[in-house]
C-alpha positions as CSV (number, residue, x, y, z in Angstrom):
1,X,1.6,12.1,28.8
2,X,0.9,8.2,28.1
3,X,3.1,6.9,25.0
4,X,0.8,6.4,22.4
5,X,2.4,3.9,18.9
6,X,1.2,5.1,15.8
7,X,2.1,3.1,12.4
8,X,0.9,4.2,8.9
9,X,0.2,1.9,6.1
10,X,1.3,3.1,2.7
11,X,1.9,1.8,-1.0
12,X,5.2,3.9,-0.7
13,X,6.7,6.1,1.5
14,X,8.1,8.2,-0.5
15,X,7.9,10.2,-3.3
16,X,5.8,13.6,-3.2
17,X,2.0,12.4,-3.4
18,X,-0.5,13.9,-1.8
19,X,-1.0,10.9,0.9
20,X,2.6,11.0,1.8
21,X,2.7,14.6,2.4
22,X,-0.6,14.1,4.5
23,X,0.7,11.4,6.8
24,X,4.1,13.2,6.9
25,X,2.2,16.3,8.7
26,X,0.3,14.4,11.0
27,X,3.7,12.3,12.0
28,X,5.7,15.3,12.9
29,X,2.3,16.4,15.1
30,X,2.3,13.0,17.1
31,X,5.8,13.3,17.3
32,X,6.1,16.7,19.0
33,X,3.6,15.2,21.6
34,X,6.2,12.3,22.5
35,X,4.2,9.2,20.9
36,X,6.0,6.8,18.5
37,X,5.5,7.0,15.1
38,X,6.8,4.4,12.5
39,X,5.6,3.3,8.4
40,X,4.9,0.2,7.0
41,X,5.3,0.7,3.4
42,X,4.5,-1.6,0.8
43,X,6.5,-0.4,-1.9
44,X,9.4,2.2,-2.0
45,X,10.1,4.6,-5.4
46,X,13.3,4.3,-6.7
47,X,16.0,7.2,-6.5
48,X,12.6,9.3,-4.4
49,X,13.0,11.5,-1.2
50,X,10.5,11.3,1.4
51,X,8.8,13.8,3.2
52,X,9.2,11.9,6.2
53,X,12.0,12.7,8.7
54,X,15.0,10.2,9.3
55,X,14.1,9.5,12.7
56,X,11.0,7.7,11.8
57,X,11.5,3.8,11.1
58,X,10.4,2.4,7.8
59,X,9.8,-0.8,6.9
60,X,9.1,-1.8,3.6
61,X,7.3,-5.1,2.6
62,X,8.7,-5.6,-1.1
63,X,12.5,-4.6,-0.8
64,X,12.9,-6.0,-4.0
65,X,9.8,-4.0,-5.5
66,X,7.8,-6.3,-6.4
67,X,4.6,-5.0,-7.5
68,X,1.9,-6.9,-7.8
69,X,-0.9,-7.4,-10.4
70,X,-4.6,-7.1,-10.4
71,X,-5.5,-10.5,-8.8
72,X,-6.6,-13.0,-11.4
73,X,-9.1,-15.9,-11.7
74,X,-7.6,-19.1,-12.0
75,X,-9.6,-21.8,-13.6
76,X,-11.6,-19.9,-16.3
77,X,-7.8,-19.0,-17.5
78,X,-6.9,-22.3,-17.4
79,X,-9.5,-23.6,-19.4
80,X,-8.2,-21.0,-22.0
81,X,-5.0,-21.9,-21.6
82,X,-3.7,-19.0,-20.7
83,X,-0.3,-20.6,-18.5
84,X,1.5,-17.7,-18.4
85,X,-1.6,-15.4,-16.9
86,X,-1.9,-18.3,-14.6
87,X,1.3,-18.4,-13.5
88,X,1.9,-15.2,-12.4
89,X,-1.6,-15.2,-10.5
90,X,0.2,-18.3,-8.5
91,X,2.8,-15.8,-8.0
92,X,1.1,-13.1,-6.5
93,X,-0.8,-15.2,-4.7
94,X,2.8,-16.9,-2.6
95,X,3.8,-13.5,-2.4
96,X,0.9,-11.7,-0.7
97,X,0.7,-15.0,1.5
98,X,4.3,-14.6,2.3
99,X,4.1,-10.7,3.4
100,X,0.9,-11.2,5.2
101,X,2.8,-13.2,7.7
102,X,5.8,-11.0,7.7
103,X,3.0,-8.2,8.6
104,X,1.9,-10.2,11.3
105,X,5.4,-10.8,12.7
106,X,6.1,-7.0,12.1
107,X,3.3,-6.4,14.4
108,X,4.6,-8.7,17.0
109,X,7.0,-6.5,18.5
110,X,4.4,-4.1,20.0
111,X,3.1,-6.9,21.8
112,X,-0.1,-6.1,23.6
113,X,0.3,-2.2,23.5
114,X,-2.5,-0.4,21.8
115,X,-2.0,0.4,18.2
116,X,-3.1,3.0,15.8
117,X,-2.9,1.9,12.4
118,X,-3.9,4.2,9.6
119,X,-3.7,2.6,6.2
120,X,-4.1,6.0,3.9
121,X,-4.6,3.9,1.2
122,X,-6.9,1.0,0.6
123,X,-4.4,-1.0,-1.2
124,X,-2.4,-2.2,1.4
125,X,-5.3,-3.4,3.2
126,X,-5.2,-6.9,1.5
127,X,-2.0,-7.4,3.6
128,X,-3.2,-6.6,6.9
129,X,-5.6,-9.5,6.9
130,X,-3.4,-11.2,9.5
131,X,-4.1,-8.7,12.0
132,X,-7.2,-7.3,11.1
133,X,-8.6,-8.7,14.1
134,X,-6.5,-8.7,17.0
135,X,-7.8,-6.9,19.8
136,X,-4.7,-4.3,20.2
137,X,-4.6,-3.8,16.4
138,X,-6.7,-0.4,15.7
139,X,-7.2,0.1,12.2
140,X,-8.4,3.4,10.9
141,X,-8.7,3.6,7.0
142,X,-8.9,6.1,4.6
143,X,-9.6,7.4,1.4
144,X,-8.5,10.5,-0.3
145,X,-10.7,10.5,-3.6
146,X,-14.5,11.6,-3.6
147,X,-17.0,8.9,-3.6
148,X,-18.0,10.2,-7.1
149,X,-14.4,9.3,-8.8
150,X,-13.8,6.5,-7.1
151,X,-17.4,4.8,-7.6
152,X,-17.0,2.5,-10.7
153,X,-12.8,1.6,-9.7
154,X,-11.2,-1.4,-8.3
155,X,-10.4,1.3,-5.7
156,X,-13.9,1.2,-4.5
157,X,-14.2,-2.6,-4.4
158,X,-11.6,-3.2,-2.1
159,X,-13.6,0.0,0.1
160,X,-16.8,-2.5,-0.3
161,X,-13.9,-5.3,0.9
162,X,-11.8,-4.1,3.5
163,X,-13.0,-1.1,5.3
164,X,-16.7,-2.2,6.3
165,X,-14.2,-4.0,9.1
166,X,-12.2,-1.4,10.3
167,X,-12.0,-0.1,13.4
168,X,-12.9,3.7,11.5
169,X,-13.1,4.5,7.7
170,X,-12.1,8.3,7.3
171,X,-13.3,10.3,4.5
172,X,-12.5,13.8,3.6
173,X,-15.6,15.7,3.5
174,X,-19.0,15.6,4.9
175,X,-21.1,14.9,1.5
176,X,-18.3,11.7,0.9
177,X,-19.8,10.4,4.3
178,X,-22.9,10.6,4.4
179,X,-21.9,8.6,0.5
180,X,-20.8,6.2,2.3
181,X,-23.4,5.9,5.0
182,X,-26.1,5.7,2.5
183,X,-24.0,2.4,0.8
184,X,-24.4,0.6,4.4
185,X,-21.2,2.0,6.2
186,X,-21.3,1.9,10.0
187,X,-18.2,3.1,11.1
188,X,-17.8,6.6,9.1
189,X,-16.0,9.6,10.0
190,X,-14.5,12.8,8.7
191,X,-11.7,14.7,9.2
192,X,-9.6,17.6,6.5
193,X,-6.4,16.7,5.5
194,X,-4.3,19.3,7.7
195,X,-3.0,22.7,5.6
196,X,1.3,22.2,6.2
197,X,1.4,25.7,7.4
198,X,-0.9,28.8,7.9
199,X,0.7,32.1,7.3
200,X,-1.6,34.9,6.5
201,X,0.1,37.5,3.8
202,X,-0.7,41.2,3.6
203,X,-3.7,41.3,0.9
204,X,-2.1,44.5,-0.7
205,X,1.1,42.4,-1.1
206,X,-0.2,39.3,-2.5
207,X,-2.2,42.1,-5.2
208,X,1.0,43.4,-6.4
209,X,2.5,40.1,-7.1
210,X,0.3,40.0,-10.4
211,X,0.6,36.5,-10.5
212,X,-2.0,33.9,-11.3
213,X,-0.8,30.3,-9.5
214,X,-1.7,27.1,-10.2
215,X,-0.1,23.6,-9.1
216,X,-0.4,19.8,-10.1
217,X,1.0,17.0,-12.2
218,X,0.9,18.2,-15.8
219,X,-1.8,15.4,-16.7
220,X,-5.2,15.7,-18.8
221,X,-7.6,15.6,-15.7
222,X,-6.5,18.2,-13.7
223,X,-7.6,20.8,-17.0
224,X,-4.6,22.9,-17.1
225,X,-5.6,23.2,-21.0
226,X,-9.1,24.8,-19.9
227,X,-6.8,27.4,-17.7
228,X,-4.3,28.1,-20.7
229,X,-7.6,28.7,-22.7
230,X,-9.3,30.8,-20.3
231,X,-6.6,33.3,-20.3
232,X,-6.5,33.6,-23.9
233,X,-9.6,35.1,-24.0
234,X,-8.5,37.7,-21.5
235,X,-5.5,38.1,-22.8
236,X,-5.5,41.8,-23.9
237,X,-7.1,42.7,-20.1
238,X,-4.0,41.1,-18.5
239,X,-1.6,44.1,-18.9
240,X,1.1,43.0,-15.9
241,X,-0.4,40.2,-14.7
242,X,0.7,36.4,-15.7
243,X,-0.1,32.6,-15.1
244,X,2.6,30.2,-12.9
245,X,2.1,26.6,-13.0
246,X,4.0,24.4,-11.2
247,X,4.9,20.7,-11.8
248,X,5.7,17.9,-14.4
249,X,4.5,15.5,-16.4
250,X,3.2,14.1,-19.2
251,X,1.6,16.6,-21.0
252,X,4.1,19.4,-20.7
253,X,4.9,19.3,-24.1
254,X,1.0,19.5,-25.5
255,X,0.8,22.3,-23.0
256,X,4.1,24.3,-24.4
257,X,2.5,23.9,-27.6
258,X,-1.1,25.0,-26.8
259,X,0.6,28.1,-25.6
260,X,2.6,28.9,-28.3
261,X,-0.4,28.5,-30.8
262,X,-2.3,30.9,-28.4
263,X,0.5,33.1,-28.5
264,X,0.6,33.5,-24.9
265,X,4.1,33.2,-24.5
266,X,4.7,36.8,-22.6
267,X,1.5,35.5,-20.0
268,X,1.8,31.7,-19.0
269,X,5.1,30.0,-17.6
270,X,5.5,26.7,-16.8
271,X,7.4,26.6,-14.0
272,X,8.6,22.7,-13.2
273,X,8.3,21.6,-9.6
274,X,8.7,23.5,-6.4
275,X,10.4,22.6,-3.5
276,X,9.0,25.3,-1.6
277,X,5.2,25.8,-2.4
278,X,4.8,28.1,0.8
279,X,6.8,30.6,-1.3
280,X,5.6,30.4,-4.3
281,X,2.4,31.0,-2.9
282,X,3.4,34.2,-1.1
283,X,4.6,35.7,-4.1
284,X,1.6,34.9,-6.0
285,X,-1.7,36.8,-6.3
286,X,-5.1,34.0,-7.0
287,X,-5.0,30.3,-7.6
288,X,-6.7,29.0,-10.2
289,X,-7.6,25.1,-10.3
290,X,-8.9,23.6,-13.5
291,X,-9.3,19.5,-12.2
292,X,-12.4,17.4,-14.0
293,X,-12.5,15.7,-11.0
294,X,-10.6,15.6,-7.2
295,X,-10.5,14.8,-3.3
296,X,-10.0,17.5,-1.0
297,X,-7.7,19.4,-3.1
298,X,-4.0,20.1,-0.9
299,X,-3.6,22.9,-3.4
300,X,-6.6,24.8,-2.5
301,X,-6.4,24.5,1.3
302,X,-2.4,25.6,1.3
303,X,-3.7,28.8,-1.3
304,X,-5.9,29.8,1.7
305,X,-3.7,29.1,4.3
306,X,-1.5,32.3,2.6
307,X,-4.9,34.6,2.0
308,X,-5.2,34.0,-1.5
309,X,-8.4,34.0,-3.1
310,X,-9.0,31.0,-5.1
311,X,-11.1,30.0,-8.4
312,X,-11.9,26.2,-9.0
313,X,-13.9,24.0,-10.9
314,X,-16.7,22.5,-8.9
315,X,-14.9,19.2,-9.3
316,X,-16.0,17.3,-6.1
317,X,-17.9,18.2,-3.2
318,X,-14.4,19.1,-1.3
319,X,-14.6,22.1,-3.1
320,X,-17.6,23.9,-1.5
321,X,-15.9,22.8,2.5
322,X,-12.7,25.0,0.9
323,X,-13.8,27.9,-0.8
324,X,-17.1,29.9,0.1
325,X,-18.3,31.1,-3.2
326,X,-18.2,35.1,-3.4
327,X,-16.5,35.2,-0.3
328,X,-13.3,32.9,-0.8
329,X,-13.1,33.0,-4.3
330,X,-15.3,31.6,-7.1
331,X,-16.3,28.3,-8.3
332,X,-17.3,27.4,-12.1
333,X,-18.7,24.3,-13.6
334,X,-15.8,21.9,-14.7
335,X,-14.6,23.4,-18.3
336,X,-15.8,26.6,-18.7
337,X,-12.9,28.4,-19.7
338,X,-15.2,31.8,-20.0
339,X,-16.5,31.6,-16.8
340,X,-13.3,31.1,-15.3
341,X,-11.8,34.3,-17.3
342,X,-14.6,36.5,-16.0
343,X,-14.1,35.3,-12.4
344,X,-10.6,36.1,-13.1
345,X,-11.2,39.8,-14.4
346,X,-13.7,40.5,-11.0
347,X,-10.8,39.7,-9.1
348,X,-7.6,41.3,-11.0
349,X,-9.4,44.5,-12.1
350,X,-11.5,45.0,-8.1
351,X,-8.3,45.2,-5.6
352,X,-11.2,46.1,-3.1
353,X,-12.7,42.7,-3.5
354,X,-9.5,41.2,-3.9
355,X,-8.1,42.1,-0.8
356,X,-11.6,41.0,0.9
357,X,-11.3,37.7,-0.3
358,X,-7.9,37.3,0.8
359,X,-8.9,38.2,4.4
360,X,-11.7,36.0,4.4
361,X,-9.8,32.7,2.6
362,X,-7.0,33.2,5.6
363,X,-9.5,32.8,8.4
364,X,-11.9,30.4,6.4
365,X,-8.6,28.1,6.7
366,X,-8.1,27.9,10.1
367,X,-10.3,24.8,10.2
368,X,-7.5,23.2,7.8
369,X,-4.7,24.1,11.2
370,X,-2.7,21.3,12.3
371,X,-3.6,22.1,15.6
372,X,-6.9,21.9,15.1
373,X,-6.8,18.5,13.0
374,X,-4.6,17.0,15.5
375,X,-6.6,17.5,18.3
376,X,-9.5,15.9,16.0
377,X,-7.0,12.6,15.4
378,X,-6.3,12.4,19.0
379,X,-10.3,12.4,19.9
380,X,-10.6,10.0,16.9
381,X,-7.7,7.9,19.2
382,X,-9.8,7.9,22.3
383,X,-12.9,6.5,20.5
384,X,-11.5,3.7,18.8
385,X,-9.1,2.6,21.8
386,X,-11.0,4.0,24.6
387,X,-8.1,6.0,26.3
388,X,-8.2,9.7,27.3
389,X,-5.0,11.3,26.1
390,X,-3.5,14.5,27.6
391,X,-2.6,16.0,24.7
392,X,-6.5,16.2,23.6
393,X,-6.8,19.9,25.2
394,X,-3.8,20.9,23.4
C-alpha cells in the first residue's frame, strides 16, 4: 500500500465543533490504512480537548493566539483619521505575511511527495497563498454551511476568493453543488460528512426508552424554543414520555425559564453536554431538530445511524439527503411548533410505525458509513493527484 500524506487545514484543532469532529473521523480512517496524517491549525482554544488522537502532529500557526480582524481598507481610514483602525490593519497585515511564509516552510518538509490538503474551513485559505500553486500541493476545500446561509457572509466572499483555485471544492449535498455550479464553479464535488459510528438498536427498545432527544449549542437559531413550545401543546398526550436536550450555551437560562412558565418541568430536561452521544442516543426514542437554518446536520445522521426516527425542520436542503419524509421520519416548515407536535403524536402513540421508521432510518444511513465515505475520499485522492491507491476497493 503506497504512503499517502494527508494535512488538514483548520481555524482550531480542537474544541468539539462539528468540523473538528469531521476531520477527526476521516484521520483515524487514513490512519488505519497506513498514510500519514498531520494538522495545520491556525488557532488553538484555550484549556479545549481535541478529538484528535495524540499520535497525530499539530502545528499551530498563532501559538500566541493571535486572532486576526476582518481585513480593513487603509486609505479611506486614513483620510478619516481613524490611526488606531489603521494601525492594527498594518498589523494584521505583518502577521498574515509573516505565517504565510512559515506555511510555506511548514510545507517544505514533504519535499516533492504528493500532498492532500483539505482546508475544512475557508478561513484559513488566505494563508495558503504561498503554496496554492505548487505542483505537489493538492488542495481540496470545503464548506460545511448550505449555500443558502452562507450566501450574503464574508464566508462566502472568501468561497468567491479562494476556492474557484483549488484543486476540489467539496460541498455537502447535491442541491449545495449544483448552487455552486450555477455561480460559475468548475471544480465541484460532493461527499457526506461520515456518521462516527453505525449501530442499529432493537426498534422495540428504542420505543420503551420514551425519550424525545435533541442535541446542539443552546443558541437562538437552532429553535430549541419552538421544540419546548411544541411540547406544550401535547403536553397532556405525553403520559411517560419526555424531552432530553443536550448542550450549553447561551440561552440556557431563557430556555429554563420558558419551561418553567410552560410548566413543563416533569417533561423537558436540559441535560448539559455529553461526552458520549452514541449512548444517549441508544437510550432515546425520536430526535427532534428545531434549527432555522443548517449544513448537513451531524445530529441527524448519528440519530439514524442508531434507528431512530427523526423529525426536523426543513432548514436546508441536507435535510431531505438524511431523512425520507414518511419513511425516516418527518419534516415541518422551520417554526411550526404544531406541526412538529402532531408529527410527534403519529409517532409516540403508532409503535407500529415507529418501529418501521426505525428500521428504515438504520439502513437509509448506511450511505453516511465510514467505509463507504472513505472509499469516496480515496477516489476523490486519485482524481486530484492521479494515483490509484490500494485501499480504494476496501
Amino acid at each position: 500500500m503506497e504512503n499517502k500524506k494527508v494535512v488538514f487545514v483548520l481555524n482550531e484543532y480542537n474544541g468539539h465543533g462539528g468540523a473538528q469532529r469531521v476531520a477527526a473521523i476521516l484521520s483515524e480512517e487514513f490512519i488505519k490504512d497506513g498514510h500519514e496524517v498531520s494538522i495545520l491549525s491556525i488557532n488553538e482554544s484555550k484549556d479545549e480537548d481535541s478529538y484528535f488522537t495524540n499520535e497525530i502532529p499539530v502545528t499551530v500557526l498563532h501559538e500566541d493566539n493571535y486572532r486576526a480582524g476582518l481585513p480593513k481598507e487603509l486609505s479611506s481610514n486614513l483620510k478619516a483619521f481613524r490611526l488606531n483602525t489603521v494601525m492594527k490593519e498594518v498589523i494584521r497585515r505583518k502577521q498574515l505575511e509573516k505565517r504565510r511564509k512559515d506555511v510555506k516552510k511548514y510545507f517544505e518538509q514533504f519535499g516533492d511527495s504528493d500532498v492532500f490538503v483539505i482546508v475544512v474551513q475557508v478561513w484559513g485559505m488566505q494563508w495558503l497563498e504561498e503554496v496554492l500553486y505548487k505542483k505537489n500541493i493538492h488542495i481540496i476545500g470545503q464548506s460545511h454551511e448550505s449555500y443558502a446561509a452562507g450566501r450574503f457572509t464574508k464566508r462566502y466572499k472568501n468561497i468567491l476568493k479562494y476556492y474557484r483555485q483549488v484543486s476540489k471544492f467539496l460541498l455537502l449535498t447535491q442541491k449545495d453543488e449544483e448552487s455552486f455550479q450555477n455561480e460559475g464553479f468548475q471544480n465541484t464535488g460532493m461527499i457526506y460528512n461520515p456518521t462516527p459510528f453505525r449501530d442499529q438498536v432493537d426498534p422495540e427498545k428504542l420505543f420503551s426508552n420514551k425519550v424525545l432527544v435533541s442535541s446542539g449549542r443552546l443558541v437562538e437559531g437552532k429553535g430549541f424554543d419552538v421544540l419546548i413550545e411544541a411540547i406544550s401543546l401535547i403536553k397532556e398526550e405525553l403520559g411517560e414520555w419526555k424531552l432530553h436536550i443536550y448542550g450549553d450555551g447561551p440561552e440556557r437560562e431563557s430556555l429554563e425559564n420558558l419551561i418553567k412558565i410552560l410548566e413543563l418541568e416533569d417533561h423537558v430536561f436540559l441535560k448539559g453536554q455529553t461526552n458520549n452521544i452514541e449512548e444517549s442516543l441508544k437510550k432515546s426514542s425520536i430526535f427532534v431538530l428545531t434549527s432555522k437554518a443548517e449544513g448537513l446536520p451531524m445530529s441527524l445522521i448519528e440519530a439514524h445511524s442508531c434507528g431512530l426516527p427523526c423529525i426536523s425542520t426543513d432548514c436546508a436542503p441536507g435535510i431531505r439527503e438524511i431523512i425520507i419524509d414518511y419513511k425516516t421520519g418527518y419534516i415541518t416548515p422551520v417554526d411550526d411548533a404544531h406541526l412538529i407536535s402532531r408529527h410527534i403524536l403519529r409517532l409516540i402513540q403508532n409503535p407500529d410505525v415507529f418501529n418501521q421508521f426505525s428500521k428504515e432510518a438504520f439502513q437509509s444511513s448506511l450511505k453516511f458509513d465510514r467505509s463507504v465515505i472513505k472509499k469516496q475520499w480515496y477516489e476523490l485522492f486519485e482524481e486530484v493527484g492521479g494515483y490509484k491507491n490500494d485501499t480504494i476497493n476496501q
